[in-house]
C-alpha positions in Angstrom: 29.2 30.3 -2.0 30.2 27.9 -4.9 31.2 25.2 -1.7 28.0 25.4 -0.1 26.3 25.7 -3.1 28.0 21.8 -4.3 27.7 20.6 -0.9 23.9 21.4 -0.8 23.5 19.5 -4.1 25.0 16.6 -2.5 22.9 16.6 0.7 19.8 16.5 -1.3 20.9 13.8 -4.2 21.5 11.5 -1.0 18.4 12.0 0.8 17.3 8.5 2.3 13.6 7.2 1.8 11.6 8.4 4.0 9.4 5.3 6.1 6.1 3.7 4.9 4.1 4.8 7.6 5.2 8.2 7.4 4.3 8.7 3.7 1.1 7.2 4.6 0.2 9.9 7.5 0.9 12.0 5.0 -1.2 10.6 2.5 -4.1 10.8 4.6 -4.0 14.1 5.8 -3.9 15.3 2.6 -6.7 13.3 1.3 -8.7 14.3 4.3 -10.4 16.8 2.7 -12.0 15.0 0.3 -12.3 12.1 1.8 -15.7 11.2 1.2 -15.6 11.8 -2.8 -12.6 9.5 -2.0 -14.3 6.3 -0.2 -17.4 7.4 -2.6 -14.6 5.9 -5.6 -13.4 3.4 -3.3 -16.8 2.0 -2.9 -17.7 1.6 -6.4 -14.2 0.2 -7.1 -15.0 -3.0 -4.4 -18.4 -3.2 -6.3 -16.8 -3.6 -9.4 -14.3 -6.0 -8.5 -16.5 -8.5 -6.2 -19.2 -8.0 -10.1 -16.3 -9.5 -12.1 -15.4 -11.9 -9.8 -18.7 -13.3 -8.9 -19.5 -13.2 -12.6 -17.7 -16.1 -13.6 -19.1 -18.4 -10.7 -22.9 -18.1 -12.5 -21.0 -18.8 -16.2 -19.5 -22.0 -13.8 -23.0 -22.6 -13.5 -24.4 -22.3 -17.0 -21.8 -24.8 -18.1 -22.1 -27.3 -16.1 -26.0 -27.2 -16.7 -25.8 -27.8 -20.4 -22.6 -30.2 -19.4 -25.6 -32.3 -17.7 -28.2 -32.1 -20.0 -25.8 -33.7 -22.5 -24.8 -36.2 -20.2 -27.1 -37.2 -17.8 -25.3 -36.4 -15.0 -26.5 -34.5 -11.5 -25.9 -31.4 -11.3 -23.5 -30.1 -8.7 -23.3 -26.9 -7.1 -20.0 -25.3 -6.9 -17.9 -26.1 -3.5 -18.8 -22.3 -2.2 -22.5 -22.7 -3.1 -22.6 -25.8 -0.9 -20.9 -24.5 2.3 -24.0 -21.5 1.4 -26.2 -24.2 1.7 -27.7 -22.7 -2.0 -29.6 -25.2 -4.2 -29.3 -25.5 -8.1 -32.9 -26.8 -8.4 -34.6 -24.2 -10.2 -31.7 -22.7 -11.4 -31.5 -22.6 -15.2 -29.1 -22.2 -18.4 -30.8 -19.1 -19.3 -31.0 -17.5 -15.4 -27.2 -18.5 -15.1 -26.1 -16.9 -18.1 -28.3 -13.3 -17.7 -26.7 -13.3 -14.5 -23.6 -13.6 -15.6 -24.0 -10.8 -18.3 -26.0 -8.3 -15.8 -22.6 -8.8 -13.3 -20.6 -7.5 -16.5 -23.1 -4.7 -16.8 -22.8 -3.4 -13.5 -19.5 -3.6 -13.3 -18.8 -1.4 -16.4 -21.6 0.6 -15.7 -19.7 1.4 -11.6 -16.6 2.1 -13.7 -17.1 5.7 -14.7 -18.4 7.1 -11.1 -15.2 5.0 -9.7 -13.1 7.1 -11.9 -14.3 10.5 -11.4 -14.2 10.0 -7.1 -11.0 9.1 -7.4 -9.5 10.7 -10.0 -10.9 14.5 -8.7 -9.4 14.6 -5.4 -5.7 13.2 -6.7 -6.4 16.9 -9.1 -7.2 18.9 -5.9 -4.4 17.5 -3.7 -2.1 18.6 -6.8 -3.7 22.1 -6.7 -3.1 22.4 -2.9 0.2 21.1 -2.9 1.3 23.4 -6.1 -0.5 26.6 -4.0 1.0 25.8 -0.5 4.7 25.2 -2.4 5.0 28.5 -4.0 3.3 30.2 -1.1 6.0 28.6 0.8 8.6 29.9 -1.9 7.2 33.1 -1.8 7.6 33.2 1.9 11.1 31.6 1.9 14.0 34.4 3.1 16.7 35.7 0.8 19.2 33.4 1.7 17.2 30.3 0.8 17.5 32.1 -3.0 21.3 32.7 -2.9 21.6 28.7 -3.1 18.8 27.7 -4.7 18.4 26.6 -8.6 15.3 28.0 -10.3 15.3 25.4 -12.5 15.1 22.7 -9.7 12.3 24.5 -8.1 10.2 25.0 -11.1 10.9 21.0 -11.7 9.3 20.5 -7.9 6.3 22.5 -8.8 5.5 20.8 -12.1 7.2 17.2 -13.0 7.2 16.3 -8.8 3.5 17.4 -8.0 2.4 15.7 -11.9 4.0 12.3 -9.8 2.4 12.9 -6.5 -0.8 13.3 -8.8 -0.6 10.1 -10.6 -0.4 8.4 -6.8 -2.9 9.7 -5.5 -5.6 8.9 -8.5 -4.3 5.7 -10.8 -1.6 4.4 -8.2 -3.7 4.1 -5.3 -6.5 3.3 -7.5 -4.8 0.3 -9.0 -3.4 -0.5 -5.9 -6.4 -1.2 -3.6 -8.0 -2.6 -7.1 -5.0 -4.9 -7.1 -5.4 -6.2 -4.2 -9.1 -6.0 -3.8 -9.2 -8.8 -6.8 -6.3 -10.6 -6.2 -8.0 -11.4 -2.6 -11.5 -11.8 -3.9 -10.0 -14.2 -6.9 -7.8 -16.2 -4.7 -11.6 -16.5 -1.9 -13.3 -17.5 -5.1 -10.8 -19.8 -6.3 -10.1 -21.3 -3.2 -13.7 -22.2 -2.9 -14.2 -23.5 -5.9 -11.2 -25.9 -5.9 -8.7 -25.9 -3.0 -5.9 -27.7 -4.7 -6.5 -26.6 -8.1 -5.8 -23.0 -7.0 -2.6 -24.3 -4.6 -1.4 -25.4 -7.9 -2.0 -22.2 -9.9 -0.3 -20.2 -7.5 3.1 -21.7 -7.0 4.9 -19.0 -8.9 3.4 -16.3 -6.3 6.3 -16.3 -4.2 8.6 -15.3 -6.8 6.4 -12.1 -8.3 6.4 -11.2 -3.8 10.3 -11.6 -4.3 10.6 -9.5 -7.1 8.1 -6.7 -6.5 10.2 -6.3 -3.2 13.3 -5.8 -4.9 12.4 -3.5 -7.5 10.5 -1.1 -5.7 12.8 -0.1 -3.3 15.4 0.5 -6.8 12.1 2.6 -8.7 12.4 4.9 -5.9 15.9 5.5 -5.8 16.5 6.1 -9.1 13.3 8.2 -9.8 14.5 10.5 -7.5 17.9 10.8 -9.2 16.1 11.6 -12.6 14.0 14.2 -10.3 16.8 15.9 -9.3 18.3 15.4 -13.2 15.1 17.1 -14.7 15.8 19.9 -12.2 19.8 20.4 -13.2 18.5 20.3 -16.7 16.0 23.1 -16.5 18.1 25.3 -14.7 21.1 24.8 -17.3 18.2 25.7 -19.9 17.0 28.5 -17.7 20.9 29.7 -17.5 21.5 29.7 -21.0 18.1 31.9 -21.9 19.1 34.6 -19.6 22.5 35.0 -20.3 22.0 34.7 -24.2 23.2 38.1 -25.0 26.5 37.6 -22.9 26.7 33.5 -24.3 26.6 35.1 -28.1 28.8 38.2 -27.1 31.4 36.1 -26.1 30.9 33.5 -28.8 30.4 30.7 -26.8 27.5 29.3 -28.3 29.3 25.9 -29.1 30.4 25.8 -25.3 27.5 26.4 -23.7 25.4 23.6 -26.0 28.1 21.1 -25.2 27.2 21.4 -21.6 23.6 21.3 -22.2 24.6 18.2 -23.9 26.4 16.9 -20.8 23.7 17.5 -18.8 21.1 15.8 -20.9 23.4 12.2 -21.5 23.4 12.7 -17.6 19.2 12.6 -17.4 19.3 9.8 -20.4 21.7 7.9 -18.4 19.3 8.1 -15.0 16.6 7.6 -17.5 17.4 4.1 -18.8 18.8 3.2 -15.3 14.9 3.3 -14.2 13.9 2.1 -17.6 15.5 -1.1 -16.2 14.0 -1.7 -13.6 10.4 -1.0 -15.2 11.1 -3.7 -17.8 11.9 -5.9 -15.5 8.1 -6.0 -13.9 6.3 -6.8 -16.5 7.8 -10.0 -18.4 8.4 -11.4 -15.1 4.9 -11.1 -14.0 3.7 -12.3 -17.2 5.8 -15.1 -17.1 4.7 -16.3 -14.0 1.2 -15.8 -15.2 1.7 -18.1 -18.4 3.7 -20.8 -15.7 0.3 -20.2 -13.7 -2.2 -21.3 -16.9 -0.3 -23.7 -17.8 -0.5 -25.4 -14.3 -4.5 -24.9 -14.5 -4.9 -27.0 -17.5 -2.6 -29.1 -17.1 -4.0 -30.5 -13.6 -7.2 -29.0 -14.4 -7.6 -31.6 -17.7 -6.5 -34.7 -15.5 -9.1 -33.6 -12.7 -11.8 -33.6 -15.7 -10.3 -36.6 -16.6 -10.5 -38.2 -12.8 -14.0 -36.8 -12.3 -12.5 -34.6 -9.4 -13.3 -31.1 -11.0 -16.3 -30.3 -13.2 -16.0 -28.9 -16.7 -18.1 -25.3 -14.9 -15.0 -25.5 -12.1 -12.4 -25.5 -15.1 -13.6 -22.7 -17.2 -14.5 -20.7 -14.2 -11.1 -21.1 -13.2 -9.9 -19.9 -16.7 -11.6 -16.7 -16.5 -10.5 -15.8 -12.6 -6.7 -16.4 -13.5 -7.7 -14.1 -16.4 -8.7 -11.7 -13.9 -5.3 -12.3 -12.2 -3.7 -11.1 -15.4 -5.1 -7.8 -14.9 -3.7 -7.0 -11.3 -0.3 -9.3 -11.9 0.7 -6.2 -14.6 -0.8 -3.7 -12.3 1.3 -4.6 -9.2 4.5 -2.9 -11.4 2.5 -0.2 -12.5 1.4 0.7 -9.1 4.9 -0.2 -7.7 5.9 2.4 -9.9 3.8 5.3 -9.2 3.3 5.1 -5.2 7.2 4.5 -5.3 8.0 7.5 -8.0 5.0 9.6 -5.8 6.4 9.0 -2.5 9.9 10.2 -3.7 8.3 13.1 -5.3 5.9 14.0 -2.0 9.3 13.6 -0.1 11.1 16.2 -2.5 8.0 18.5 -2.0 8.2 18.2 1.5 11.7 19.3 2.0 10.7 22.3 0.2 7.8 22.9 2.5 9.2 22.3 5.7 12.2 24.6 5.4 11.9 27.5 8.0 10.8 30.8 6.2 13.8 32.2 8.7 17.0 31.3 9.1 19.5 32.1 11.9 22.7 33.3 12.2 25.5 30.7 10.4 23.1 28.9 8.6 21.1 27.1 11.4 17.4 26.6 11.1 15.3 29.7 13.6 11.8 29.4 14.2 9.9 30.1 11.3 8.0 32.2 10.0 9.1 35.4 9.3 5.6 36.3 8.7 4.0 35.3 12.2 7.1 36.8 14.2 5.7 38.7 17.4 2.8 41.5 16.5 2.7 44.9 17.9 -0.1 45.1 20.0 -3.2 46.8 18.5 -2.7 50.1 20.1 1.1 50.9 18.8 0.2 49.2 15.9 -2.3 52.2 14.7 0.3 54.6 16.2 2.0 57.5 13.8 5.0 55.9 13.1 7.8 58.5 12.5 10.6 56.6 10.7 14.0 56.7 13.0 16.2 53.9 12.5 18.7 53.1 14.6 21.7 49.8 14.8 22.7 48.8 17.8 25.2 46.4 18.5 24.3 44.4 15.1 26.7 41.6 14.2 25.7 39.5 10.9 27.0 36.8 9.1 25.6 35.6 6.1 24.2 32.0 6.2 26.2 29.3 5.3 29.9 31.7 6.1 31.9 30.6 9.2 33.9 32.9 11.4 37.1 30.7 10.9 36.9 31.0 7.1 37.5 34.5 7.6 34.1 35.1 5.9 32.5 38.5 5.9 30.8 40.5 8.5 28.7 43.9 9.2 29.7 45.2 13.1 28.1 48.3 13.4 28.0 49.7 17.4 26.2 52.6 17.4 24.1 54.4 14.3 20.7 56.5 14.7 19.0 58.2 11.7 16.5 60.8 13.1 12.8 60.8 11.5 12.9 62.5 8.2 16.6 62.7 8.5 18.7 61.1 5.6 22.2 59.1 5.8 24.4 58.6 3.0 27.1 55.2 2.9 29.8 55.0 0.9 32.1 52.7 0.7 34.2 49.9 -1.4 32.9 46.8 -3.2 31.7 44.3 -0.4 31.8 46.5 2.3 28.5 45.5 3.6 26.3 48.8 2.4 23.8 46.9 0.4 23.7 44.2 3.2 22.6 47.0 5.7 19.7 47.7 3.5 18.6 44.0 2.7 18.7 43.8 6.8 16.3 46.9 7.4 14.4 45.3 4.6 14.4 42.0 6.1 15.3 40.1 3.4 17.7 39.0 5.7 17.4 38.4 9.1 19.2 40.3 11.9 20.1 39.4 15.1 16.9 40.1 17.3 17.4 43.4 19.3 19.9 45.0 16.5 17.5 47.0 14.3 14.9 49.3 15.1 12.0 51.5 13.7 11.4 53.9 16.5 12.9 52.5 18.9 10.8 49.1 18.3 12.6 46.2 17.5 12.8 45.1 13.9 11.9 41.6 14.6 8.5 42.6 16.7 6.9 44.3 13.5 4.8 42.2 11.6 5.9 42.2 8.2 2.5 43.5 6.0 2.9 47.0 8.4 6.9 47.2 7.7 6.1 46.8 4.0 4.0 49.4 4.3 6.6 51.3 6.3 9.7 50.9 4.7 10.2 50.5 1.1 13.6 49.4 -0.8 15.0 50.1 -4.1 17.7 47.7 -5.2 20.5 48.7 -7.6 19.0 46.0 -10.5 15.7 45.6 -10.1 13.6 42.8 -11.2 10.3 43.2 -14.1 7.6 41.3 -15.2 6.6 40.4 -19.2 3.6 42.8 -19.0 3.0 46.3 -19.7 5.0 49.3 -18.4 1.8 50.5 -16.8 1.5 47.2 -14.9 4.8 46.9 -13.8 4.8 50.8 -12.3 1.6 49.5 -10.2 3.1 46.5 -9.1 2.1 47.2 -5.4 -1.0 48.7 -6.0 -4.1 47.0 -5.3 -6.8 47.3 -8.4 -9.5 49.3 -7.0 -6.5 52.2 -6.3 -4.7 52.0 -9.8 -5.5 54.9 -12.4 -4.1 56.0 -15.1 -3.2 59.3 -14.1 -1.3 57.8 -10.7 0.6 56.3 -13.3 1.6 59.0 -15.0 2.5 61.4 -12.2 4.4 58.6 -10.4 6.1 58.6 -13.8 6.9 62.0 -14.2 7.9 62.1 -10.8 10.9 59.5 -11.4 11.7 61.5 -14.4 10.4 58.4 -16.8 7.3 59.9 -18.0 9.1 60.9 -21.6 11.4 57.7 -21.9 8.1 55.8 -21.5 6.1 58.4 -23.9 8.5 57.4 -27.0 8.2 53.9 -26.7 6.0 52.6 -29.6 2.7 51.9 -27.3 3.5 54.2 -24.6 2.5 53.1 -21.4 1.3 49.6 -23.2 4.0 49.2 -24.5 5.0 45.1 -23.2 8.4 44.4 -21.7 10.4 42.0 -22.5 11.5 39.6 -19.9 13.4 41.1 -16.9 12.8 44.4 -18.7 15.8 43.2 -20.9 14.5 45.9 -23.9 15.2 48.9 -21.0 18.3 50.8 -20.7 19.9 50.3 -17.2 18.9 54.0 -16.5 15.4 53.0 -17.5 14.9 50.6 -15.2 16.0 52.0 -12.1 13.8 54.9 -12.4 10.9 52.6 -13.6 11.9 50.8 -10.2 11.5 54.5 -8.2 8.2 55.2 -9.9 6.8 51.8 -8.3 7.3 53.5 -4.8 6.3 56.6 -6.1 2.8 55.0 -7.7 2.2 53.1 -3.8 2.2 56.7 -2.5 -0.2 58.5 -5.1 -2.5 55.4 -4.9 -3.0 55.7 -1.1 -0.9 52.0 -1.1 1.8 53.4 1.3 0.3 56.5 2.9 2.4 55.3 5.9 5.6 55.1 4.0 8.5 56.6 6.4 11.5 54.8 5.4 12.7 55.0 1.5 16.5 52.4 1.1 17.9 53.5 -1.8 20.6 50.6 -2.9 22.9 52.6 -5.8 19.5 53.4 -7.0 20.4 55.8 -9.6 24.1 54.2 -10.9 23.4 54.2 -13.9 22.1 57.3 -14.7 24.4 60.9 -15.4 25.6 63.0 -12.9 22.5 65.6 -14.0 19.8 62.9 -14.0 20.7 61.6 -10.9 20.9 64.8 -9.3 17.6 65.6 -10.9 15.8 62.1 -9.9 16.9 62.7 -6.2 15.5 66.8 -5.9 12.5 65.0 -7.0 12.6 62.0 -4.6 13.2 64.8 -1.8 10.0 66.7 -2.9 8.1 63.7 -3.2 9.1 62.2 0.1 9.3 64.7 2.1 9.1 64.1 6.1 10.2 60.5 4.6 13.9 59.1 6.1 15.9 58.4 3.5 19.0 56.0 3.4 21.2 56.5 0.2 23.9 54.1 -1.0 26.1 55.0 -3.6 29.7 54.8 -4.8 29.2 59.0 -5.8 30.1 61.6 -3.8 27.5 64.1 -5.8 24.4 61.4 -4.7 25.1 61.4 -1.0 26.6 65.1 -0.4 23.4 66.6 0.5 22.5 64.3 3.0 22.7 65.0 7.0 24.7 62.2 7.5 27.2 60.0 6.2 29.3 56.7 7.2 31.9 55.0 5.1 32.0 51.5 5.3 35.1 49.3 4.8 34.7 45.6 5.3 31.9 45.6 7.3 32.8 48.5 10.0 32.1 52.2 10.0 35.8 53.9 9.2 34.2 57.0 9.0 31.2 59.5 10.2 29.4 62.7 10.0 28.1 65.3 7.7 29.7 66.4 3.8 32.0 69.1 5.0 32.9 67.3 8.6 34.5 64.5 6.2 36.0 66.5 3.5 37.8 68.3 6.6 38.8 65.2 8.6 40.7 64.2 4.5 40.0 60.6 5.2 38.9 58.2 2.8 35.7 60.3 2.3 37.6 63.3 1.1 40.1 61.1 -1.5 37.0 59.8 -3.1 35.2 63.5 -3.3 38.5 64.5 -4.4 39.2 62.2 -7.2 35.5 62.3 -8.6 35.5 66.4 -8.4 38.2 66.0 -11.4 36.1 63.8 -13.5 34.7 65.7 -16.2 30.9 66.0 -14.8 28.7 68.4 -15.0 28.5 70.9 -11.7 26.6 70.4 -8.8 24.5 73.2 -10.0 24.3 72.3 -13.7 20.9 71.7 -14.5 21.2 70.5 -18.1 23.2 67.5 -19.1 26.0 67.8 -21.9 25.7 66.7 -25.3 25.2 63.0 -25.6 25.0 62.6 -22.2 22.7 59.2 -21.4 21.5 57.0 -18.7 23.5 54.1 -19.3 
C-alpha cells in the first residue's frame, strides 16, 4: 500500500497542463448558469472602459481651445474627429471640459454594478464546485480512501476552489478589462497620432515575450505549492489525531521536526512562484517608463515642428496613463487565470474519478449509485435477507496477482433468511473484507453476491442501505451530542427522545451514557476519543438499533457485525448479542469475531485462512472434526472467563 500510495503522489505532482481551449469549455459551462448576471458585468465593464478612454479626447479638446485663444491659431479637430467628419465650430472650453468630467462620472458611477455582476457568479461557481466536490467524495468507493490524504482533499475543497474563485471574478474581470483598454487606447491613439503612438509602443514586444514565458512557469509552480499546502495539512491533520500516541511515545520533538520539513518544502515552492510574480511587475513598469519617455521626447519635437498639437500631447499623456493600469494588470491576471486553471484542473481530477472501481485497480463505469435498478415491482417486494457467494474472487485495487497480494475465493456459501453465520479466522484472512463486500464499500465481481438470489450489483444502493446494515470493529463519531450521534441515520421528523433511549438500553449503553455529566447531551469529543473502546462499539450498535425504532430501516434483513463487540468482556458481549438476537429477530445476522463464545451460537460457521474457507458447519460439527476451530475453542475455554451461562461479570471486569 505504501508503494502505491508514493507512486500515486508522483502521478499527480507531474500532471501536465491541461490545453487552453479545454479550460475554456470548461469555463463556460460553468458560467452558463449565470450567464446573464455575467455579460450584465461585462457590459458595464466595456462602458467604463470606452468613458475613460473617450474622456481624454474632449480634455484634447479643451486644451487646444484655450491653446488658440492665446495664440491666434485655428483650431483643429483631432485626426479621429476629422475622418467623423465632426466640426469644432460651436464647441467650447466649457462644453469640452463638462464632457470630459461627466465621462469620469459615468465611468465610476458603472463601476459598482460591474463589480457585483461579476464578482456574484465567480461566489456561486465556487459554491457549486465546493457542493459537487464533496458530493463526489461522498460518493467515491472505499478504495479511493485507502490512498487518499485528508489533508490534500480538504486543501482541494478550500485553498483550490478560493483560486478557481479569484478567476472567475477579478482574473477574468481584469483580463477582458485589460484588453478591452489596451485596444480601445491603442484605436484612440492611433487616431490621434499614428507615429506618435508607433513610437510609444516599441517596448510592446518585449512585455508579449515576457508574459509568455512566465505564465506557463506561474502555473507549474502554483500547482506544486497546491499539492505542498495539501502534504502540509495532512502532516497537521496526522499529528492532531495521533497526539495521544505522539506524546505516549515521547516523540513530540520528532514529529515537529517533520512538520518543519514539510513547511521549508512549501516555503521553498513558495518563493520559487514568488519569483516569477516579481518578475511581472518591474518589467512591465519598466517598459512603461521606456514608453513615456518616448512620448515626450518625440512628442516635445512634434510641438516643436508644428506636427502635433499641444491637446494631441496631453491627451496622449493621459491614455498611456491608462496603459499603466492594464500593463500591471496583465501579471496579475496572468497570475490568477494561470493559478485558477491549475486549481480547476486539480478539482477536476477529483470529480471525474469513477465512484467504482474494478478489479486491479482499473477504472469501471461509474457510479455506484446509478448501477442497474430493480424494476418497480421487485423493488416493493418483501425482501427476506438470504445471502449467498458464489464463485467470488477479489483483489483489492491497486494488488497484483504476481506480487502474491491477497485474495478472498470463496465457491460456494448460502446463509438462509433469518439464519446467522459466524467467521473466524486469523489476522488478514479476508473476514472483514467479506463484510465491506456485502456492504459494498467495495465492489465485487458482478454476479458474486447476492440478496435473495438478486445480484448485489443490480440493487440500487438507497434500498440496500435500507436492507443491510454494517457495524465495523472501530467505528467513526461526530463532535456533537451522544443523542445526535445515536440518530445518525434517522431523518428529523422520526427522531424522539425516547427512540433514543430504548435504542440505548437495547445496546446495553443506556447507563454508561446516564453517568456522563450531561447525559445524553453530553458532546463528544472528536472521533468519540473521550469513549472507552467498549463505549463506542455499542454506541455504534445503538445507531442500527435507533434506524429500527424510528421506522428508518423497517426493512432491515441483514445486520454485518465486523468484531463488533471486541472490546467488551466475555459477559457484556454475551449480553449485547441475547439483546441483538431479541431485537433482530427474523433479521440474518453475520458475526465476525476472533471469540469462540461470540459466534458458538450461530447456525453456521466458516473459518477463513488467507482468503479460503478451511473450515465449515455448525459449533459442535467443528469442535468434532478438532480442526483449527476446535484448537481455538480449546485454548480460549482455559482462559479465565466467565461461563457461557454466567450472567454477571467478575469484579473489575470492564469494556476495554
Amino acid at each position: 500500500m505504501s508503494r502505491f500510495r508514493a507512486r500515486s503522489a508522483s502521478q499527480e505532482s507531474a500532471l501536465p497542463p491541461r490545453p487552453l481551449w479545454v479550460d475554456l469549455r470548461r469555463g463556460r459551462a460553468l458560467l452558463r448558469p449565470y450567464r446573464r448576471r455575467y455579460l450584465l458585468g461585462l457590459s458595464a465593464l466595456s462602458l467604463v472602459n470606452l468613458s475613460n478612454v473617450l474622456a481624454p479626447l474632449l480634455l484634447a479638446i479643451a486644451i487646444d481651445i484655450i491653446a488658440v485663444s492665446a495664440t491666434g491659431g485655428e483650431l483643429r479637430p483631432p485626426l479621429l474627429l476629422g475622418y467623423l467628419g465632426v466640426e469644432l465650430e460651436g464647441m467650447s472650453f466649457g462644453a469640452a471640459l463638462i464632457g470630459f468630467f461627466a465621462l469620469h462620472g459615468l465611468a465610476n458611477v458603472l463601476r459598482y454594478p460591474m463589480v457585483m455582476a461579476i464578482a456574484m457568479p465567480s461566489y456561486r461557481v465556487s459554491q457549486d464546485l465546493r457542493n459537487a466536490l464533496v458530493g463526489r467524495l461522498l460518493a467515491l468507493p472505499r478504495s479511493f480512501y485507502d490512498r487518499a490524504r485528508s489533508g490534500e482533499l480538504m486543501s482541494r475543497a478550500t485553498a483550490d476552489i478560493n483560486a478557481v474563485r479569484m478567476m472567475f471574478g477579478p482574473g477574468v474581470m481584469i483580463a477582458i478589462d485589460t484588453a478591452q483598454l489596451i485596444t480601445m487606447v491603442l484605436v484612440l491613439m492611433f487616431a490621434l497620432d499614428w507615429q506618435l503612438t508607433l513610437v510609444t509602443l516599441l517596448p510592446l514586444p518585449i512585455i508579449a515575450w515576457v508574459t509568455q514565458r512566465l505564465s506557463g512557469a506561474e502555473y507549474r509552480r502554483f500547482e506544486a505549492v497546491q499539492g505542498d499546502i495539501g502534504k502540509l495539512a495532512e502532516r497537521a491533520r496526522e499529528s492532531y489525531g495521533a497526539i495521544r500516541i505522539i506524546q505516549g511515545f515521547a516523540r513530540e520533538d520528532d514529529e515537529l521536526r517533520r512538520f518543519i520539513q514539510s513547511s521549508q518544502s512549501l516555503l521553498n515552492k513558495n518563493l520559487r512562484l514568488a519569483r516569477v510574480d516579481s518578475v511581472f511587475e518591474p518589467t512591465l513598469g519598466l517598459m512603461l517608463g521606456l514608453s513615456m519617455a518616448a512620448l515626450v521626447v518625440f512628442g516635445a519635437m512634434g510641438i516643436a515642428e508644428g506636427q502635433t498639437s499641444l491637446g494631441t500631447f496631453v491627451a496622449f499623456l493621459f491614455l498611456v496613463g491608462h496603459l499603466s493600469g492594464p500593463m500591471v494588470g496583465v501579471g496579475w491576471a496572468v497570475t490568477l487565470l494561470q493559478r485558477g486553471r491549475a486549481s480547476l484542473h486539480r478539482i477536476d481530477e477529483l470529480l471525474h474519478k469513477p465512484t467504482r472501481e474494478g478489479q486491479n485497480g482499473s477504472e469501471a463505469t461509474p457510479t455506484v449509485t446509478s448501477t442497474t435498478m430493480l424494476v418497480e415491482g421487485e423493488a416493493r417486494a418483501e425482501v427476506k435477507g438470504e445471502l449467498r457467494v458464489r464463485g467470488l474472487r477479489f483483489r483489492y485495487p491497486g494488488t497484483e496477482a504476481e506480487q502474491g497480494g491477497f485474495e478472498l475465493c470463496i465457491d460456494d456459501l448460502l446463509v438462509p433468511a433469518g439464519s446467522s453465520l459466524g467467521i473466524m479466522g486469523g489476522v488478514g484472512s479476508g473476514k472483514s473484507t467479506l463484510l465491506r463486500l456485502f456492504a459494498r464499500l467495495y465492489e465485487a465481481p458482478p454476479g458474486t453476491l447476492f440478496i435473495d438470489g438478486v445480484s448485489l450489483d443490480d440493487w440500487p444502493l438507497a434500498q440496500l442501505r435500507r436492507v443491510l446494515q454494517l457495524v465495523p470493529q472501530d467505528p467513526n463519531f461526530f463532535s456533537d451530542s451522544v443523542a445526535r450521534n445515536i440518530i445518525l441515520g434517522v431523518s428529523p421528523s422520526r427522531a424522539t427522545v425516547e427512540g433514543v433511549h430504548r435504542a440505548a438500553r437495547a445496546a446495553l449503553l443506556d447507563d454508561d451514557v446516564r453517568g456522563f455529566p450531561e447525559g445524553y447531551e453530553t458532546l463528544l469529543g472528536e472521533r468519540g476519543v473521550d469513549l472507552s473502546g467498549g463505549q463506542r462499539q455499542r454506541l455504534a450498535v445503538a445507531r442500527v438499533l435507533a434506524l429500527l425504532r424510528s421506522g428508518e430501516a423497517e426493512t432491515l434483513r441483514v445486520l454485518l457485525l465486523d468484531d463488533a463487540s471486541s472490546a467488551l468482556d466475555g459477559v457484556t458481549e454475551d449480553a449485547l448479542l441475547r439483546s441483538l438476537e431479541t431485537e433482530l429477530r427474523g433479521c440474518t445476522r453475520v458475526i465476525v469475531s476472533h471469540r469462540v463464545k461470540a459466534v458458538a451460537n450461530c447456525a453456521q460457521l466458516i473459518v477463513l485462512r488467507e482468503g479460503r474457507v478451511v473450515e465449515q458447519g455448525s459449533h459442535a460439527e467443528l469442535l468434532a472434526k478438532g480442526g483449527e476451530y476446535a484448537a481455538v475453542a480449546a485454548q480460549q475455554l482455559t482462559l479465565s472467563e466467565p461461563s457461557l451461562g454466567s450472567s454477571k461479570p467478575p469484579a473489575g471486569a470492564s469494556d476495554d
